[in-house]
N, C-alpha and C positions, 0 to 999 in steps of 0.2 A: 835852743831855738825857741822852746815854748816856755812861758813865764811859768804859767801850771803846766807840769807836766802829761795831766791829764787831759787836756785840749788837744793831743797827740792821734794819731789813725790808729794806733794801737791796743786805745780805748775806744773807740766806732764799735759799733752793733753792726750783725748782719740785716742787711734790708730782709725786713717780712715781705713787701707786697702788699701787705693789708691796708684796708682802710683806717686814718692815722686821725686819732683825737686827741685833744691839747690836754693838760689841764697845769693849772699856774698854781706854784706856791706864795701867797703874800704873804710878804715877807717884810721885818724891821733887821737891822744889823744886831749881830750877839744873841737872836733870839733861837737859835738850834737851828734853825734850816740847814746849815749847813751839812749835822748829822741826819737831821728826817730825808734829806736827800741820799747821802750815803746808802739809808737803811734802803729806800726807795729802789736804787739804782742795783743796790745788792740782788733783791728778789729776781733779778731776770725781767720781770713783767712789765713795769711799766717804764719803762725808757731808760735813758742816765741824766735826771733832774740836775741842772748845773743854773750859775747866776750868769746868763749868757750874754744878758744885754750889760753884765761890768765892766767895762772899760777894760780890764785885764783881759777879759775875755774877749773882748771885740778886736782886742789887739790882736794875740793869737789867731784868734776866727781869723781875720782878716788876713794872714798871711796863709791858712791853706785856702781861702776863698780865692785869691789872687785879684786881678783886676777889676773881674767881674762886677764885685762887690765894694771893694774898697778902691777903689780906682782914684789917683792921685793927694792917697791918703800916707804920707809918712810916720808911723808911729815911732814914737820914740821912749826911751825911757828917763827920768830926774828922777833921781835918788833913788826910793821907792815907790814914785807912783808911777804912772803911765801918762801920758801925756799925746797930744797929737801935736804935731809939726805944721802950721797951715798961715804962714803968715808972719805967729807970734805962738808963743806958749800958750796952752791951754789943757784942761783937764777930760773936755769931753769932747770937742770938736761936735760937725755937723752932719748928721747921717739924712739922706732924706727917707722918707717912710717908705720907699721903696729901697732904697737901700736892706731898711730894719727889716721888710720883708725878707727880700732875698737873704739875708744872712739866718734869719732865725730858722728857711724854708731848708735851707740846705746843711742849718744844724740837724733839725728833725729828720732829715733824710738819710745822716748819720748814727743819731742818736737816739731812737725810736724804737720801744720791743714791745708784743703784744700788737695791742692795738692804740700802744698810747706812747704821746711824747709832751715829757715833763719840762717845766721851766720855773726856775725861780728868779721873781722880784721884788729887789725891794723899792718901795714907792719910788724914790726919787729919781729911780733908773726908768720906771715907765716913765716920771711925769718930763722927765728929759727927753728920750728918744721917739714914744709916740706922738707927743704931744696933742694935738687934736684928735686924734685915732685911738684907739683901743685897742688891746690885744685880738677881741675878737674880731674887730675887722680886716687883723692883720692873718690869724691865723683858722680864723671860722670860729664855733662854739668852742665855749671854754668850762670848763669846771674849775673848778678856786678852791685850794687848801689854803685856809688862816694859817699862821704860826703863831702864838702871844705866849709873851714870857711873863708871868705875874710879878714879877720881882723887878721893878724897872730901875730900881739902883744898883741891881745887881748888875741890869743889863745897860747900862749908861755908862760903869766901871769897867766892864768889859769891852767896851768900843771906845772908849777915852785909852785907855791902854792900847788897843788894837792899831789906833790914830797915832799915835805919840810913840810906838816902838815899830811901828809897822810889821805885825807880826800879828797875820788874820788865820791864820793855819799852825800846826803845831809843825809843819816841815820847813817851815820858812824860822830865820834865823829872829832872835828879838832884837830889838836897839835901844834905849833906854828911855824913861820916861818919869815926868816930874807930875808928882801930885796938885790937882789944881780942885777945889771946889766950884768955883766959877763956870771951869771948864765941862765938869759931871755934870754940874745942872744944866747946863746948856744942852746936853745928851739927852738928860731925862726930859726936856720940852720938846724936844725932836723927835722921840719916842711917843710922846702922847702925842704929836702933831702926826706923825704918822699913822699913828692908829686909825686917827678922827678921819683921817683921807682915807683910808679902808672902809670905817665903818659909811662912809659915804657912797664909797666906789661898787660895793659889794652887795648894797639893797638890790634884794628881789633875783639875785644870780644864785643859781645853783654854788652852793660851799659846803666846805666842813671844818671846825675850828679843831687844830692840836694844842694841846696847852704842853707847854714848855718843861713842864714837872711832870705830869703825866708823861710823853714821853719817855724823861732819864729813867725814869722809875719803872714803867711797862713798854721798852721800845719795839717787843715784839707783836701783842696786842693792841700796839695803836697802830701802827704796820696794817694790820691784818684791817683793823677798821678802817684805814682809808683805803685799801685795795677792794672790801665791799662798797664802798661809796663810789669806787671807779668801775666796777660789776665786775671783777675781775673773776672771772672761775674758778672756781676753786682755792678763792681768797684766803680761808679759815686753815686748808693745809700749806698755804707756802710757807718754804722755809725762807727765814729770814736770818741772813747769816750777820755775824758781828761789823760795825759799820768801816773800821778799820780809820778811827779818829780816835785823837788823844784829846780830852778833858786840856784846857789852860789855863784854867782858874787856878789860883797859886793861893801862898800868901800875903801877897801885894794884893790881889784879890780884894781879902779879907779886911785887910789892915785900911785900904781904901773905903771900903765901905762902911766901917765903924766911924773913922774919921769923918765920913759924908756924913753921917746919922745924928752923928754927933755935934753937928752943925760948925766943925771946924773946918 
């Protein structure tokens, strides 16, 4: 029924009660949020951080929301992506900002421990659905986790592959994919184009940057330091269990990106 299996009621948090505060992971594609969210959602404390506003997910969402929220919305599936039904083919269809309210208000209502409930974006997902609005208009004050991967060929290889096999999860099957330099660099300008929409978006907003290697290296101390950045109590003793993701990076990987390097 659910594309992610996790988009299920099985994965739902019990409602606290408590008073409920956002805060957004920005986010580029391949750059680990994926796992900072896992680790995240691991601790108990502060929500189950997911990329809510992806199309995959809005698909999903949309079918336990029922009409309410997606009302006269057909989702369908091509191939591997997702698509809406609305006329003609399309990749994102048109939600109005009450819509994206409603859907993100009764994610959080699901999804939410502590006193906090997590969301990751990546740019092109807000600059789509909010469009004139903000998250904080949608959801109140916000707090912002950066994510930046220093290695942007690394991380341009890995989403050129993730595109071309469609295989963004290590549970998802792969499909096959042809080396393109063209195609990488096109990634790595999109990469830097996003960044620049962050470093724009983010002046002057409460944040905290994760870097992408620090992470793989310290995932349970960078945990800990952004659970004190969300004032979380007794941040320093939670345990942070293993995030239960598989590493993709291969030797296609590798071989890819020497070939990038190497200007062939």
């Amino acid at each position: 029924m659910y594309i992610d299996p996790r988009n299920g009621p099985e994965w739902d948090l019990p409602a606290t009660g408590r008073p409920r505060q956002t805060y957004v992971i920005a986010s580029t594609p391949r750059s680990g949020s994926t796992l900072l969210c896992r680790l995240l959602w691991g601790t108990g404390r502060v929500g189950a951080p997911k990329e809510y506003l992806n199309p995959m997910q809005l698909r999903d969402w949309s079918l336990r929301h029922g009409s309410a929220v997606a009302a006269g919305r057909n989702w369908v599936l091509r191939g591997r992506a997702v698509g809406l039904l609305a006329g003609r083919w399309g990749p994102w269809g048109r939600w109005s900002a009450g819509q994206i309210q409603a859907h993100l208000c009764a994610v959080a209502d699901r999804r939410s421990s502590g006193a906090w409930f997590g969301l990751k974006i990546h740019h092109h997902h807000l600059q789509r659905w909010t469009r004139r609005r903000t998250v904080d208009d949608l959801l109140g004050p916000v707090r912002w986790v950066r994510i930046v991967r220093e290695d942007v060929v690394a991380q341009a290889v890995s989403w050129e592959l993730a595109l071309q096999s469609g295989q963004w999860a290590s549970w998802q099957a792969p499909g096959g994919a042809i080396y393109s330099r063209r195609r990488i660099a096109r990634r790595v300008r999109a990469i830097e184009a996003a960044e620049q929409y962050w470093d724009r978006l983010l002046v002057g907003r409460p944040q905290m940057t994760v870097h992408y290697a620090t992470l793989r290296a310290s995932p349970e101390a960078t945990v800990r330091s952004l659970l004190r950045f969300l004032d979380v109590p007794g941040a320093d003793g939670v345990v942070v269990p293993a995030p239960g993701t598989v590493p993709q990076a291969n030797r296609r990987n590798a071989d890819w990106m020497a070939r990038f390097h190497s200007g062939r």
